[in-house]
C-alpha positions in Angstrom: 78.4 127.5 117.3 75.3 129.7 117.0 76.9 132.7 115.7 79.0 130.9 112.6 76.4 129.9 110.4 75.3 133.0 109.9 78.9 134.0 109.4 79.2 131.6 106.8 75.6 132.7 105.0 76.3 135.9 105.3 80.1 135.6 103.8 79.0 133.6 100.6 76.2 135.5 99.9 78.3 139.3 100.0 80.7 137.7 97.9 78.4 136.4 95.4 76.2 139.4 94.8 79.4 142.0 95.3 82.1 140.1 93.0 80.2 137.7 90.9 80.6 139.2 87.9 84.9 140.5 88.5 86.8 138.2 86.2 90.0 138.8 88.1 88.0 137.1 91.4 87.8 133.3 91.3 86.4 130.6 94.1 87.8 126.9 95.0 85.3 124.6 96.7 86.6 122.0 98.9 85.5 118.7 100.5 88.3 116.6 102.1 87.2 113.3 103.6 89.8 111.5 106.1 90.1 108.7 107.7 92.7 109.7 110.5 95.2 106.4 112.0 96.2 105.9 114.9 99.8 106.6 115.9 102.3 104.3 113.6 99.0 103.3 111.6 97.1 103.5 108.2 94.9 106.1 107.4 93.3 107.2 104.3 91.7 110.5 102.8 89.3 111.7 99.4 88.8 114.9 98.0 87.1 117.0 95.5 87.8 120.2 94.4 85.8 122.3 92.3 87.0 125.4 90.7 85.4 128.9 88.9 86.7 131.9 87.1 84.1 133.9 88.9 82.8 133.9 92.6 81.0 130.5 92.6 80.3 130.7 89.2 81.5 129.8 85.6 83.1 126.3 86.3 85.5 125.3 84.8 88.2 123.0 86.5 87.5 119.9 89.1 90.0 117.8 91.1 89.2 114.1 92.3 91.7 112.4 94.0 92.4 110.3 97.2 95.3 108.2 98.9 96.5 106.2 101.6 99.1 107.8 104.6 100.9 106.1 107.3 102.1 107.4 111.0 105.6 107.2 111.0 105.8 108.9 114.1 103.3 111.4 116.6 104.4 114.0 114.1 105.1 112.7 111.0 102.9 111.3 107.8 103.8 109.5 104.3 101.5 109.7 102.3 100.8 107.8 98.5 97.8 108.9 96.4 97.0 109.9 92.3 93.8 111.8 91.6 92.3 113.3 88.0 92.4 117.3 87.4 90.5 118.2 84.3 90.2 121.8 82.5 87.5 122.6 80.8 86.5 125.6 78.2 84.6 128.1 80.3 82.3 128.8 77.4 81.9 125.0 76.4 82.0 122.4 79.4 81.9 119.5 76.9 85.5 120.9 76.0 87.8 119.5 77.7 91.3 121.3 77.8 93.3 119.6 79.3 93.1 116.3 81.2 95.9 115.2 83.5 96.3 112.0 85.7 98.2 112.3 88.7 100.5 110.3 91.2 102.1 111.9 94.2 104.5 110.6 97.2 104.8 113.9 99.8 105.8 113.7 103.8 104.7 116.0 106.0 106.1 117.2 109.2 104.3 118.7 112.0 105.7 121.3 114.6 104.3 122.6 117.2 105.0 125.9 119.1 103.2 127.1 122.0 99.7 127.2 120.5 101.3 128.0 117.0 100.6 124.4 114.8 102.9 124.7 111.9 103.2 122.1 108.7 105.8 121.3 106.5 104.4 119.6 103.5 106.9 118.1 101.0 105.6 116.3 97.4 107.4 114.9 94.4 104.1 114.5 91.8 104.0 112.4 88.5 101.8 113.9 85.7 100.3 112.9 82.4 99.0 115.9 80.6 96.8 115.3 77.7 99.1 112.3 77.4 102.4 114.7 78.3 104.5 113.1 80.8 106.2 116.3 83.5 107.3 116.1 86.9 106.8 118.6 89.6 107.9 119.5 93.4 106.3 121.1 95.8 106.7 122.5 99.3 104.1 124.1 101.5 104.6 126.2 105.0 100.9 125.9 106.9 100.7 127.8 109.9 97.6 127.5 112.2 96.6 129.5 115.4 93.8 128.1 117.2 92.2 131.6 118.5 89.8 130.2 121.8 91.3 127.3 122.9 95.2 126.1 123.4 94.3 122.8 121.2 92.1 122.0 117.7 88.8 120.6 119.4 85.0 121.4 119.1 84.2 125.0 119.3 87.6 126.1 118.2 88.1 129.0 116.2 91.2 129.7 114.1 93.3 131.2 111.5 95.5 129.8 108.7 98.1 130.9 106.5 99.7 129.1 104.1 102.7 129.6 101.0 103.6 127.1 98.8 106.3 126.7 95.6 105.6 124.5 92.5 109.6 124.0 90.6 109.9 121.1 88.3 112.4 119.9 86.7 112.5 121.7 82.9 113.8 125.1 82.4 111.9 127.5 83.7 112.2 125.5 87.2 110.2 127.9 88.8 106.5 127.5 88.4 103.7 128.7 90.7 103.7 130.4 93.9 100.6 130.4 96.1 99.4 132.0 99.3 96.7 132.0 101.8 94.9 133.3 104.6 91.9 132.1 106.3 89.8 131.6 109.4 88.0 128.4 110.2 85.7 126.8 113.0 85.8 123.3 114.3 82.1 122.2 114.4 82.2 118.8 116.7 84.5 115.7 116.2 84.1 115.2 112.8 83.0 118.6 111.2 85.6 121.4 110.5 84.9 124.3 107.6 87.0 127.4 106.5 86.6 130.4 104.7 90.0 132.6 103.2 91.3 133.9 100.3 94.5 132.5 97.8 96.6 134.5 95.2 97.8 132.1 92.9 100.6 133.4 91.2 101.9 131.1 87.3 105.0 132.0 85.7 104.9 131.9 81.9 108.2 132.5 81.0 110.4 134.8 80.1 109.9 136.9 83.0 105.6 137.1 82.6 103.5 136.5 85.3 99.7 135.5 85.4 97.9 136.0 88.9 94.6 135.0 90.2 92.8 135.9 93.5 90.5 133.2 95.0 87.9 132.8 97.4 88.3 130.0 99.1 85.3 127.7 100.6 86.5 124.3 102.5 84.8 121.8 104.6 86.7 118.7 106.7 85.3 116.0 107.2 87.1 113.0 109.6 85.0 109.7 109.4 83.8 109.0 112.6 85.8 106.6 114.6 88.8 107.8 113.5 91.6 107.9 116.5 90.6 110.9 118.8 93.8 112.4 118.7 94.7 116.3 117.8 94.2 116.9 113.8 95.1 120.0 111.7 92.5 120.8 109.4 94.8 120.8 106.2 93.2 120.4 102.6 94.8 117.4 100.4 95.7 119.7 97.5 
């Protein structure tokens, strides 16, 4: 516990002096809030998400969104939810891009492998694009090791990887590809932060690509009195 915070210092602070000013290196900032149910129950989560073209600077995107998921079983969640993603010019904040509203139904399926946690994340998503309607589907892989310990608990160190397809259903079907790697630490019961990196790649059609590396700062947060069962620290979006 001692020795992560100045981890954590000492991480954002190289990355902010050393690639502040690199165009090609962005940073997502995360803070999922969850309300975790008990087995064949009702739980609940919020999250916002702020985005920059640089490393934690020159904002220009947020995400606001939350939902309601329900146990179907010890290893399997359904979740509803809608949240608002707006785009902004990085040179003029008042404006705004592009503003899209946004309803999702996704299931997720956890398996779990020796000490290997791995999560299937499916998602059909509704959107309204500066008044556009478009449908999207997603699927993410999530693979997490805890590193110290067999099981996700207090003082539990870890790594992460994650890739996930965006394909919708106008031609080109193919859309976005993203992947990530990470390591995070589980604080106490209710506290769990990471650190990684994701390379977001956008297909634009006819055959161009647009890429994007990322740092990536998260923290987890499960509202105390939640069930006290085992929880992977996944981000909503």
């Amino acid at each position: 516990m001692k020795s992560f915070f100045p981890f954590l210092i000492c991480f954002c602070f190289s990355f902010s002096v050393f690639a502040q000013e690199d165009p090609k290196l962005g940073s997502w900032t995360i803070l999922t809030v969850q309300k975790v149910a008990n087995a064949k129950g009702w739980g609940g989560f919020m999250e916002l998400q702020s985005r920059q073209n640089q490393v934690l600077n020159k904002f220009f995107y947020y995400e606001l969104k939350g939902g309601v998921h329900y146990e179907l079983g010890k290893n399997v969640t359904a979740t509803v939810a809608g949240g608002r993603y707006h785009t902004y010019n990085l040179n003029d904040l008042s404006d705004l891009q592009v503003g899209e509203w946004r309803i999702w139904e996704q299931l997720v399926l956890n398996q779990f492998l020796d000490r290997i946690k791995f999560e299937h994340r499916y998602r059909i998503e509704q959107r309204w694009l500066n008044g556009d309607y478009r449908n999207r589907f997603r699927y993410r892989l999530n693979m997490l090791i805890p590193l110290n310990t067999r099981q996700f608990k207090p003082g539990t160190w870890f790594i992460s990887a994650y890739d996930e397809i965006f394909l919708n259903n106008q031609t080109p079907h193919f859309e976005r590809n993203r992947f990530y790697v990470g390591a995070g630490y589980q604080i106490n019961n209710n506290w769990t932060v990471q650190a990684g990196a994701i390379r977001q790649y956008n297909y634009l059609g006819t055959g161009a690509w647009n890429a994007k590396n990322n740092i990536v700062l998260s923290a987890f947060f499960k509202i105390p009195g939640s069930v006290d069962r085992i929880v992977i620290p996944s981000n909503a979006d």
